[in-house]
N, C-alpha and C positions, 0 to 999 in steps of 0.2 A: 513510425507513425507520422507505422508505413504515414506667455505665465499668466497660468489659467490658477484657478483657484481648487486645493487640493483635499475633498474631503475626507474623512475619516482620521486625519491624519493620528499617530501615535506620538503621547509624550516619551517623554525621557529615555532612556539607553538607545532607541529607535532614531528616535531626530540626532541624536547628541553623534553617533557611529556615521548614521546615515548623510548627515553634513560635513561631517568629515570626509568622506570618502568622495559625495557629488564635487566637494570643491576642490578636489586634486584631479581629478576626474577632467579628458580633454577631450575632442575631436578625434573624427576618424584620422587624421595623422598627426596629433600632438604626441610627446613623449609622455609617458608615462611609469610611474614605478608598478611593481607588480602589485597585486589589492593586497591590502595588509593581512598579515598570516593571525592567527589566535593570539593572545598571548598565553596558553599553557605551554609546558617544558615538562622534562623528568616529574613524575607524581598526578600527571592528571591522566584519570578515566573519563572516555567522553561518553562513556554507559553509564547514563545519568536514570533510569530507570527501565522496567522491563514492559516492553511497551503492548505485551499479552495481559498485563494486569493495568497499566498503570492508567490513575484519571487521566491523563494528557490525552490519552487513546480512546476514553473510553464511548465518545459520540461516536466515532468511528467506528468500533467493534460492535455497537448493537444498531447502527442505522442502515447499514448495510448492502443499501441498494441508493447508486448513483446516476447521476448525467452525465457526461462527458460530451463538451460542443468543441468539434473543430471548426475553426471559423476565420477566413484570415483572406489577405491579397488574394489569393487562389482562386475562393468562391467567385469572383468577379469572372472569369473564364468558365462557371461551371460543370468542369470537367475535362471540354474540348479546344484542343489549339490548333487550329490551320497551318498549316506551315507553308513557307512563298512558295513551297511545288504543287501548293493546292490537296496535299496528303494531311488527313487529321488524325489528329494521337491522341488518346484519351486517356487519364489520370484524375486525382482529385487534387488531395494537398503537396504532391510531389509532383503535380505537373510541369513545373518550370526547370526540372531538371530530368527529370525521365522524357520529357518532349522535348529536351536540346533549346528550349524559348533563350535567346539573348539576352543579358543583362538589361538594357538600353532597352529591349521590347520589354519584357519583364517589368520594368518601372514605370514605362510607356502605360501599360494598360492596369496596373497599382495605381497611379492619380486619376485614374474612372473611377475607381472605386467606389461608390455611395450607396450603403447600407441602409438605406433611408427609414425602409421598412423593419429594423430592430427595434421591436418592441422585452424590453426586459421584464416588465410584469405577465407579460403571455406566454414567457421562455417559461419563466418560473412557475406560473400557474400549469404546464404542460407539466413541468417534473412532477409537482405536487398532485395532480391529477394522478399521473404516475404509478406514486408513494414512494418517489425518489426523495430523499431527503438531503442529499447535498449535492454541488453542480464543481464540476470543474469545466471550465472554459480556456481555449488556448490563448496565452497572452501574447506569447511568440511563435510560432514554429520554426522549420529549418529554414524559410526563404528570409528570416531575419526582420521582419514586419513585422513592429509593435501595433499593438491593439489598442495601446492608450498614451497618453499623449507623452512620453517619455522625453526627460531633458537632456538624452544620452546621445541622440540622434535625430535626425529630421525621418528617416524610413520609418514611417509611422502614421496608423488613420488621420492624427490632428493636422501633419505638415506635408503627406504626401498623399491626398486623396479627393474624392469630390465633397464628400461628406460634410455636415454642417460642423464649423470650426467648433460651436459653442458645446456638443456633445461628448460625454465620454462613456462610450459602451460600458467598461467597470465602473466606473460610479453607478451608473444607470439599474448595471445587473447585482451590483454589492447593496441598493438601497435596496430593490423588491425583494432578492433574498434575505435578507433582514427582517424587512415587514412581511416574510410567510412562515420565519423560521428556518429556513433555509442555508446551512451553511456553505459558501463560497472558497472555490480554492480555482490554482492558474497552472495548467500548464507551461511549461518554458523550456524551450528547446537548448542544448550547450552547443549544439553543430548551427551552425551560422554561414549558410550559403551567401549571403550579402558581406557582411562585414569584412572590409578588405586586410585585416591586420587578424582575421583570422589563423589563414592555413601557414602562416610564415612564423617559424620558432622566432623571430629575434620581434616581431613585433604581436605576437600571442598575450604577454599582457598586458598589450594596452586595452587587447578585446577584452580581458579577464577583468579589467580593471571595469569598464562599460558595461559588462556582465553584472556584475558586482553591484554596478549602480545603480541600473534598473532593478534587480530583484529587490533593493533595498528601501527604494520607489514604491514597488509592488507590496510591500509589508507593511511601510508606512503611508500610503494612502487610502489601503482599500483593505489592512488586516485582515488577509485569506487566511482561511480555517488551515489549510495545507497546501502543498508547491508538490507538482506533480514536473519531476524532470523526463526529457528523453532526449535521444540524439548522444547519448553519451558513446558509443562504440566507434571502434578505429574504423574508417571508411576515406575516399578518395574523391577526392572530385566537391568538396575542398577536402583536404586533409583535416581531419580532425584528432589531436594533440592530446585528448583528453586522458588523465592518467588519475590514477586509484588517488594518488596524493592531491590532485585537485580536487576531487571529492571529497574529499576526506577533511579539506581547510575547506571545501565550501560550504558541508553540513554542520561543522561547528562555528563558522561565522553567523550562518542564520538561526542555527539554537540561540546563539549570543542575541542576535535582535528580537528573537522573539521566541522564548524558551517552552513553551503549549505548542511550536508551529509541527505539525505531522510533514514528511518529507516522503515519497517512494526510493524506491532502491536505485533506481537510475540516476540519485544524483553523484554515483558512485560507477563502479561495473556492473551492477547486477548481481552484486553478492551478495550472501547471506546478514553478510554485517553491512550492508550498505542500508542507510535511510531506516524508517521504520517497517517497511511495508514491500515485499513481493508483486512483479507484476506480470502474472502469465498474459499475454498475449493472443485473443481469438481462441483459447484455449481452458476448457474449467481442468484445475489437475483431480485425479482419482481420487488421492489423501488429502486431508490436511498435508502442509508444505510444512516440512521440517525445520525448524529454528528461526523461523519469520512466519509474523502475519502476513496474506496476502488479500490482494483484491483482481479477479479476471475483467482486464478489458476490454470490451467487445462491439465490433459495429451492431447497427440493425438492419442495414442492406450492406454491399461488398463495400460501401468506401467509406473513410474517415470524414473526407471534406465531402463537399456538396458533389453529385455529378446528376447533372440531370438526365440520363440515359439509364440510370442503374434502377432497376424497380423489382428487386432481387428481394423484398424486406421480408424479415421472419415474421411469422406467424404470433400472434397472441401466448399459442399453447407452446409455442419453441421459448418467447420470452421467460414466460414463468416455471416453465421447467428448472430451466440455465438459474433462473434465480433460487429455485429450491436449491437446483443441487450444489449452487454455490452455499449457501448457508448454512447446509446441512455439512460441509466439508470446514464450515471455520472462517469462510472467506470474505469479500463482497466482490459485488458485482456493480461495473460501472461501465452503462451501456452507453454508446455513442451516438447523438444525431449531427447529421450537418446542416446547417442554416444558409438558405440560397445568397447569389448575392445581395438579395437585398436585405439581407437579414432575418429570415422568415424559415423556420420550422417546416420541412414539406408535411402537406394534411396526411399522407398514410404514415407517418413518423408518428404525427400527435393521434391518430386512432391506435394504432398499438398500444403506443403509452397508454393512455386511455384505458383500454381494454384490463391492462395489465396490472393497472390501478384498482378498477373495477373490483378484481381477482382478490386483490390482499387487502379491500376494506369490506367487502364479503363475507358474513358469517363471521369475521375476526379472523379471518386463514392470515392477515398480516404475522398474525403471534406466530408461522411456522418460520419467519424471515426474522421480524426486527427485536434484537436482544437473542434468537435463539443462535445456538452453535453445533459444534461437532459432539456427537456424543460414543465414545467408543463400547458403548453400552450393547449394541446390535452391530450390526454386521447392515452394509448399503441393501437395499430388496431390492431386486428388479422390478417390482414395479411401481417407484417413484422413493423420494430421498425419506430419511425423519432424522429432526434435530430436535434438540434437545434446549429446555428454557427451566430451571429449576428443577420439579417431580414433577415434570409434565413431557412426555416424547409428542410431537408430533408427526403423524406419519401421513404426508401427503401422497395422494395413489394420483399417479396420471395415467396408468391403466388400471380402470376398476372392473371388479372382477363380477362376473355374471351372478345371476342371482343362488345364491348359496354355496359360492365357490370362497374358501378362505383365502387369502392373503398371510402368507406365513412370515413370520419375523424371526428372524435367528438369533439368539443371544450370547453375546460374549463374556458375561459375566451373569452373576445369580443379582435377580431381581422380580419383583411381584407387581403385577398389572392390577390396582386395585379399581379403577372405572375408567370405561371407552365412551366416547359417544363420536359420533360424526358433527364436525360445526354446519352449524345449517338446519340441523334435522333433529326430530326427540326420536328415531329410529333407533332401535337400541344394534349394540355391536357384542358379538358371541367373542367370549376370549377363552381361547383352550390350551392348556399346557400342551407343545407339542413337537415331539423330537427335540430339538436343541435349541428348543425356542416358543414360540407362540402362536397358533391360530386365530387370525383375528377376521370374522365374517362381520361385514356391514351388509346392513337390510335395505332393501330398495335399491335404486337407482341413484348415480353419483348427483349428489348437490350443485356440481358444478360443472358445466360441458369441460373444462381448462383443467381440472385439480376439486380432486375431493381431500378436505382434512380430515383422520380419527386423530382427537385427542386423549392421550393416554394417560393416565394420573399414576403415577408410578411410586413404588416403596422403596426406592434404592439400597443399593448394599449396605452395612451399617458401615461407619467411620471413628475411627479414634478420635477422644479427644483434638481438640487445638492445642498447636506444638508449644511450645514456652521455648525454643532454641532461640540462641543470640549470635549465630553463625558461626563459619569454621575458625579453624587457627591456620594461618595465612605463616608462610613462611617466606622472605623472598632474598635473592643472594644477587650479587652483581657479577655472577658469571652465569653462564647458560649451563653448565653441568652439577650443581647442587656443591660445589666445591667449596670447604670451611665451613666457619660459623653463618649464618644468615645475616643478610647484612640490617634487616630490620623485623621483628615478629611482632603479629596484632592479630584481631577478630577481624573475618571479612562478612559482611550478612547474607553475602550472596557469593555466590561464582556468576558474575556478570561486566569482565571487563572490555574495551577497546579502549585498548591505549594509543590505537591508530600511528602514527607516524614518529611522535612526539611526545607522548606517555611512556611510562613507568610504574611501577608501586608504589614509588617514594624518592623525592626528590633527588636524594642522594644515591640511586640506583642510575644509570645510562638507558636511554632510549631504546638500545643495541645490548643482544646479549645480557640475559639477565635471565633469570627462573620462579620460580614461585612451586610452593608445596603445601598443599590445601591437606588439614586433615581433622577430623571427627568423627561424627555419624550424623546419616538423617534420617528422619523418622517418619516415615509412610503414615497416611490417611488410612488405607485400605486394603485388607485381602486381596491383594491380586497380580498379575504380571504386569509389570512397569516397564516403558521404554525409557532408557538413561537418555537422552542426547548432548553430545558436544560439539559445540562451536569453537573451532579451534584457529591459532596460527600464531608460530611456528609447529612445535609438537604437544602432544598431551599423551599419556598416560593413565588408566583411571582405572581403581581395584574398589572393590565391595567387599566385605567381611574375608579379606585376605586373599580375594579371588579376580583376578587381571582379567579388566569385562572390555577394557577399550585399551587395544596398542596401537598407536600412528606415533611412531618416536621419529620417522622419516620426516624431516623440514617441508611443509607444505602452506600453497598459499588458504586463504580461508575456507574451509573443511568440515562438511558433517559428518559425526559418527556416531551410530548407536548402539546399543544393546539392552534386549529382554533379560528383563530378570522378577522373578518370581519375590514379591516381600510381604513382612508380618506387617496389618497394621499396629502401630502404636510402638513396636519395637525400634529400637536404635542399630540400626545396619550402619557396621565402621566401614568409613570413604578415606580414601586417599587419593590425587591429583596431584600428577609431577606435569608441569608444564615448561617450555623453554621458550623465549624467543631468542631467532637469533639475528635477521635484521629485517627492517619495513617495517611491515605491519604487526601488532601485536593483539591479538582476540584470545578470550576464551570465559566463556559460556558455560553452567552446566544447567540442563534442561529436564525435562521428568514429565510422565503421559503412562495416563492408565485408563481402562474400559471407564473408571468415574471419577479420573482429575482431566482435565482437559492442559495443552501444554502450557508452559509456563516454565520460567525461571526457579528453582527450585529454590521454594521462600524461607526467608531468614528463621520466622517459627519452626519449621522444620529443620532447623538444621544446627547441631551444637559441635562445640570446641573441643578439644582434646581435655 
């Protein structure tokens, strides 16, 4: 993807860290020690909660639908770069290296730069127009240009550009988010085409260390809701150094300054235990994503950055689909505009948006997006998504069906449709038990040219009581093959560990080679087929009432596995989990998804001791 005066700022563990670290902190060729590592050892889990349930997440999992502004040196070129043969190459935010531009020009035409026209209360009124309710903005990208006045470097709007010194775009866009409600988060790239102590292992921390300082900048001046990384993958041209273990100290230095902060997976490899958060790219996936939440990122015409030539933009009825069917799968969606050089929103960006807003404060069709989720209750319809918000499915139709032609819903589990109506309309809707599912005829004409909602009041399957479990009995030894006594036994509430690079069970276990043997029962909500999942690394093993449902005992890096299985509710089904690590990284997860639990960490209530 593809001393000025510092608002906002954060007291205590923030300033106290973050002055640390600025005043060790040197120039593009000072020496430098590497950024300081955590201080956990043997016994810390950095799975400090399950970020499918937990409050830290929980704006995030029911807002749903986002902004995403690229915005950077780049926009200043537009898209197009002449080259001295008089040949033009066109690009957005990767032009200055996909068009071969020279450094020296490159920074050349970065001090033109003047954004004059950034207005932040009109950005934000565009989102909210929208019914995007939170903005991420790039603070960096790859060409290494800060977006606010950073003490790390001079590549940056306040020291290298035309722009008025007195202005700071995130201040500017952190105060009008604020006063709309609006929560703010930043982009930041780890691949750093500028920085010359980048691509060279023997002077990489000093970048790390620069790295370090700005985001810590970033958290203390302008307390983003979340840090949206990219740029993390091996690539050339510069080299980029970036390894699982840097991730892995990077996302628990920033839990450390600011332990609410949401992170995506990129600040890792893009695995399943990286960050909180999945990021398919230009892409909604099928399912729900296994063993992460996620969010689809996606342009509104071909490019991220500004190009003035691209007038490719989707449709109204393209936007709000993407956004159903993101919703309906568990996700969010965070659409992207680019703001010209001058700072400015193109007008067919803000009429979409618009439009699209329009859409989900319409009749309340909002309620099929914000708060609702996956329901494995039905099966997807072909014509158009339904998620699910408490006893209520909504089934949005963006092909509605001629007059007296039903719309059938398939059901994967037993459940009663007790009242339909269409929002919009007092039209009544005919519901027919029918085949393996349900007929559902709306009367008249769709309510809305974009998306008609039926709203479904529904009686769901019954559920067992609420568990009283106090979690498993936790076994852990300081070899990897279960060998002797255990070297420490307890209750664990969950199966939810990353122990990342530098964890253990227990202090006195080793980082390396060590095992764990989870055992009890859990106790299902519901009649029905359950998907187990495991998040694992190095191996797991995992049996159900004496029956081996997950074998991966082959040493592997972070790892999904599942298995269907059919359970009682309210009954206690005996679990056992043989886990090993044997070096690096250390994960393991157990997870649980049914037609009426949605996934989730399989909770402490549920689940009892030996």
């Amino acid at each position: 993807m593809h001393s000025r005066r510092r608002p906002f700022r954060r007291p205590g563990v923030v300033v106290a860290l973050a002055a640390l670290l600025l005043a060790a902190a040197g120039g593009p060729g000072a020496a430098a020690a590497p950024p300081p590592r955590p201080a956990e050892g043997p016994g810390t889990n950095h799975a400090t909660d399950d970020p499918f349930t937990s409050p830290r997440t929980a704006w995030w999992r029911t807002d749903r639908f986002g902004m995403f502004i690229h915005f950077g040196a780049y926009a200043n070129l537009e898209g197009e770069y002449t080259r001295p043969d008089g040949t033009v190459c066109r690009n957005a935010e990767w032009i200055e290296r996909e068009c071969g531009i020279p450094r020296a020009e490159y920074e050349k035409q970065a001090a033109t730069f003047n954004p004059s026209g950034f207005d932040a209360e009109a950005i934000v009124r565009a989102a909210k127009d929208a019914g995007q309710r939170y903005l991420v903005i790039t603070a960096k990208h790859h060409d290494g240009y800060a977006m606010w006045p950073t003490r790390q470097n001079t590549w940056n709007l306040r020291d290298h550009s035309a722009f008025d010194q007195r202005r700071d775009l995130l201040a500017e866009l952190k105060r009008a988010a604020d006063a709309a409600g609006i929560r703010l988060g930043f982009y930041y790239s780890i691949w750093d085409w500028h920085d010359p102590d980048f691509a060279d292992p023997t002077t990489f921390p000093r970048y790390k260390k620069r790295m370090y300082g700005q985001l810590a900048e970033l958290i203390e001046n302008y307390d983003p809701a979340l840090l949206w990384f990219d740029g993390e993958w091996d690539a050339d041209r510069p080299t980029n150094r970036w390894s699982r273990q840097d991730g892995a100290e990077l996302q628990a230095y920033l839990h450390r300054l600011k332990p609410d902060l949401i992170v995506n997976n990129r600040v890792g490899k893009r695995d399943v235990v990286d960050g909180d958060f999945g990021t398919p790219e230009q892409e909604i996936p099928a399912e729900p994503v296994d063993g992460q939440l996620w969010e689809s990122c996606m342009t509104l015409n071909d490019h991220w950055g500004y190009a003035r030539y691209d007038s490719n933009w989707k449709s109204p009825a393209t936007v709000v689909r993407n956004l159903l069917d993101v919703a309906s799968r568990g996700g969010n969606y965070l659409l992207n505009v680019g703001p010209d050089r001058l700072g400015r929103i193109p007008q067919p960006a803000v009429d979409r948006l618009r439009e699209t807003g329009r859409w989900l404060a319409a009749h309340g069709q909002g309620a099929a997006v914000y708060g609702a989720g996956h329901t494995g209750l039905v099966a997807a319809p072909p014509w158009g998504a339904v998620s699910r918000r408490g006893d209520e499915l909504y089934a949005s139709v963006t092909s509605w069906p001629a007059a007296g032609r039903p719309l059938h819903l398939t059901a994967r589990a037993p459940f009663r449709i007790t009242a339909a109506r269409v929002l919009g309309s007092d039209r009544p809707v005919t519901v027919v038990p029918a085949g393996d599912g349900y007929d559902l005829t709306p009367s008249g004409p769709a309510p809305d040219p974009l998306a008609g909602v039926l709203r479904l009041t529904i009686e769901p399957p019954p559920g067992a009581p609420a568990g009283t479990g106090t979690g498993l009995t936790a076994r852990s030894w300081a070899n990897d093959s279960f060998t002797g006594p255990p070297a420490v036994t307890g209750i664990d509430p969950t199966v939810n560990k990353s122990y990342r690079f530098d964890g253990s069970p227990d202090p006195g276990i080793p980082a390396d080679h060590f095992s764990t043997r989870w055992t009890g029962s859990l106790q299902p909500r519901f009649d029905e087929t359950y998907t187990l999942t495991t998040v694992s690394d190095d191996t797991v093993r995992l049996w159900l009432d004496g029956r081996l449902l997950i074998d991966h005992a082959t040493p592997h890096g972070p790892t999904v596995d599942k298995a269907t299985v059919a359970l009682k509710a309210g009954h206690r089904h005996r679990v056992r989990i043989d886990y090993t690590e044997r070096t690096g990284e250390a994960h393991m997860k157990l997870l649980w998804s049914s037609p009426s639990q949605t996934q989730q960490i399989v909770p402490q209530r549920r689940l009892y001791p030996d």
